[in-house]
TORKOLVEX-855539 format. One line per 8 residues: number of its first residue (from 0); their letters; for each residue x negated, y negated, z of C-alpha. Coordinates in nm, 4 decimals, m for minus. Layout:
! TORKOLVEX-855539
NUM = A = X,Y,Z | ...
***
This chain:
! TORKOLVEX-855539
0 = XXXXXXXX = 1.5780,m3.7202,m2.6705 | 1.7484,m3.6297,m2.3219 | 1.4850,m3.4699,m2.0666 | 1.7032,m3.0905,m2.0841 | 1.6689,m3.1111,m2.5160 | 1.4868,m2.8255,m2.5827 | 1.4578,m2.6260,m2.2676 | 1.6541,m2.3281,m2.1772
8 = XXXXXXXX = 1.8698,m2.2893,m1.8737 | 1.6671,m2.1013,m1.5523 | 1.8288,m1.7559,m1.5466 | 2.0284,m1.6939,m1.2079 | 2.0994,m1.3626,m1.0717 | 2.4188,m1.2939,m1.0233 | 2.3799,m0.9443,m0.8555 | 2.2107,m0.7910,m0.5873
16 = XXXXXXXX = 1.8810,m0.6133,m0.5654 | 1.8518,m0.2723,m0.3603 | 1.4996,m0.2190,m0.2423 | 1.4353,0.1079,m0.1173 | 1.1184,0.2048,0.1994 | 1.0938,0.5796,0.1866 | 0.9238,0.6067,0.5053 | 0.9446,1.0482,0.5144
24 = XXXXXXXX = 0.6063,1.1441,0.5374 | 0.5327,0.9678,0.8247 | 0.8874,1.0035,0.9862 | 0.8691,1.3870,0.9440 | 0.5389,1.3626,1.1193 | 0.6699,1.1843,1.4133 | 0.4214,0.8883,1.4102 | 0.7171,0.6352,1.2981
32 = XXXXXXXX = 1.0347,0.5723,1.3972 | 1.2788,0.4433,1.1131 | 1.4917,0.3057,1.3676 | 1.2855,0.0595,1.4930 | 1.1380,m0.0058,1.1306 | 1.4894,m0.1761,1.0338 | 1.4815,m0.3996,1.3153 | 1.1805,m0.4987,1.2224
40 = XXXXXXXX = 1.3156,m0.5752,0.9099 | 1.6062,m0.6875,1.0301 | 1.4421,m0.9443,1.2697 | 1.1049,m1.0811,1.0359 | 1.2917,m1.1550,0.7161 | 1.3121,m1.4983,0.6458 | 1.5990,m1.7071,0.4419 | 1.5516,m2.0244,0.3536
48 = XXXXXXXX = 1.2399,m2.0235,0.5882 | 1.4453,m1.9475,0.9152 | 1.4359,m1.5688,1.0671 | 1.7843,m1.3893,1.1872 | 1.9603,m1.5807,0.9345 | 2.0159,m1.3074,0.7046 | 2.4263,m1.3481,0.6616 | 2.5760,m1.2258,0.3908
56 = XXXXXXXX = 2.2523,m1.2835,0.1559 | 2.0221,m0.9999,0.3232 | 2.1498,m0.6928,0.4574 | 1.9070,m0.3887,0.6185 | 2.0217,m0.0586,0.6543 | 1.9359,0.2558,0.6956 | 1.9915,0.6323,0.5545 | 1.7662,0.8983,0.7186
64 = XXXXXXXX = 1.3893,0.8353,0.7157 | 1.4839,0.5145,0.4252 | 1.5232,0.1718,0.4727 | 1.7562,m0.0189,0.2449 | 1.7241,m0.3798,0.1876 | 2.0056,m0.5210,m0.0419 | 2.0086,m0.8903,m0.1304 | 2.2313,m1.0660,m0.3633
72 = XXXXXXXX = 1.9912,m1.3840,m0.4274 | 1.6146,m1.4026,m0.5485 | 1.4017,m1.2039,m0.2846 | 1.0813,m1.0925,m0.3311 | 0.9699,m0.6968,m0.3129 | 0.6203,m0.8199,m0.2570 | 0.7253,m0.9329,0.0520 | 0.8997,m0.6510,0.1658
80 = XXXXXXXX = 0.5497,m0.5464,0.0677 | 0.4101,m0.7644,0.3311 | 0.6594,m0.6866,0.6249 | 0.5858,m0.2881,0.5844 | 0.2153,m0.3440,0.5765 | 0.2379,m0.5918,0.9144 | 0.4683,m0.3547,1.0361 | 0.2049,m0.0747,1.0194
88 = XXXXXXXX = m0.0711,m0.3121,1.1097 | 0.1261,m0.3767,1.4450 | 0.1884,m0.0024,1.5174 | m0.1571,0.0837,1.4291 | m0.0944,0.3284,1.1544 | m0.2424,0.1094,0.9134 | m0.5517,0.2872,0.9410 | m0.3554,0.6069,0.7864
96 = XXXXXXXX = m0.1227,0.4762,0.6211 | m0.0523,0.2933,0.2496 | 0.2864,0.1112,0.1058 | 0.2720,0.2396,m0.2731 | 0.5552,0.1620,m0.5693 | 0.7260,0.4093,m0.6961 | 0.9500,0.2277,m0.8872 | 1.0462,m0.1257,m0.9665
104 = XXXXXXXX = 1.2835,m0.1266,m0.6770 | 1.1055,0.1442,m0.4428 | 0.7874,0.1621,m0.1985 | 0.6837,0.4850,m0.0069 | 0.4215,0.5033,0.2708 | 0.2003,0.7564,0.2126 | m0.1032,0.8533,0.3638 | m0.4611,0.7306,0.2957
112 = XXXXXXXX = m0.6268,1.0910,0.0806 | m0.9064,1.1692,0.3834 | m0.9561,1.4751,0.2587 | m1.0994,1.3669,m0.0864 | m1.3180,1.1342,0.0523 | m1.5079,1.3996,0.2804 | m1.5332,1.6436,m0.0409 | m1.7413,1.3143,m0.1266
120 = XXXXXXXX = m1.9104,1.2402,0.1586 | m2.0070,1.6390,0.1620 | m2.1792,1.6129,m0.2023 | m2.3247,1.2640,m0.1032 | m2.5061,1.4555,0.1660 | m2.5912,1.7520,0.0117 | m2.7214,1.5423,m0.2361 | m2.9685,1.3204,m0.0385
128 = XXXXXXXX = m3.0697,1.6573,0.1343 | m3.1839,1.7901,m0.1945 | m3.3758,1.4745,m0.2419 | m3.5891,1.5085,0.1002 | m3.6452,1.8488,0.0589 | m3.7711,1.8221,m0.2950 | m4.1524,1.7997,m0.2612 | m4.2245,1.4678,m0.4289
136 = XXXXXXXX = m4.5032,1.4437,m0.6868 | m4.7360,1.0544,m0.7148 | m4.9068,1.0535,m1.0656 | m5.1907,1.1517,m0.9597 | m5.0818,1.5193,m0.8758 | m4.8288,1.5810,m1.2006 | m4.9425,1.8652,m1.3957 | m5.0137,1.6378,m1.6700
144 = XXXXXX = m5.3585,1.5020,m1.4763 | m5.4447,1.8247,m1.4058 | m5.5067,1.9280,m1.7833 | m5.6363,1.6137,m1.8607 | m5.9223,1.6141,m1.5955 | m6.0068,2.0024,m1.6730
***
């Protein structure tokens, strides 16, 4: 029996994925540039472990506030993934901003839900007010006792 008997061939990919960075939200906004967001892209992605040697495998491009990435070999979304979110990390938005999937082929930055989190914090508050103002009764002094000892 050869070593190949039995398994299948690896699956190639013949064409290209699109990956799409909808960047509007924060490009509307004015806190990002898309612009400079490509070359980012444009000058961190690695091919076969080197940077600017994108060729004809990689191409970055952009339309509006997105940011097309188009290869036609294996590449990895999760590390488009990875650029965005070091991208943001050195622009210090990172603190407001999040790279979700919207699709298989999609991320959009949106921004961290502040708002929901003070509703929270609000309650949390009101809550641990209620507690200290709430006289507090030892075992001694429950009602129960005081029919007991009468």
């Amino acid at each position: 029996m050869s070593k190949t008997a039995g398994r299948r061939p690896k699956a190639t990919k013949k064409g290209g994925n699109k990956y799409t960075i909808d960047c509007a939200g924060p490009v509307d906004d004015g806190i990002m540039d898309a612009g400079s967001f490509e070359k980012f892209l444009h000058d961190r992605i690695k091919v076969d472990g080197k940077t600017n040697n994108l060729g004809d495998i990689v191409s970055v491009a952009r339309e509006g506030s997105k940011v097309h990435v188009t290869a036609s070999g294996r590449f990895s979304k999760r590390y488009l993934k990875y650029l965005t979110k070091k991208y943001l990390k050195k622009q210090q938005l990172r603190d407001w901003l999040h790279v979700v999937a919207n699709s298989r082929y999609m991320y959009t930055l949106k921004y961290f839900d502040i708002q929901g989190q003070e509703e929270e914090e609000d309650e949390d508050q009101a809550a641990c007010l209620y507690e200290a103002a709430r006289p507090r009764m030892c075992r001694s002094d429950s009602p129960l006792d005081h029919h007991k000892r009468a």
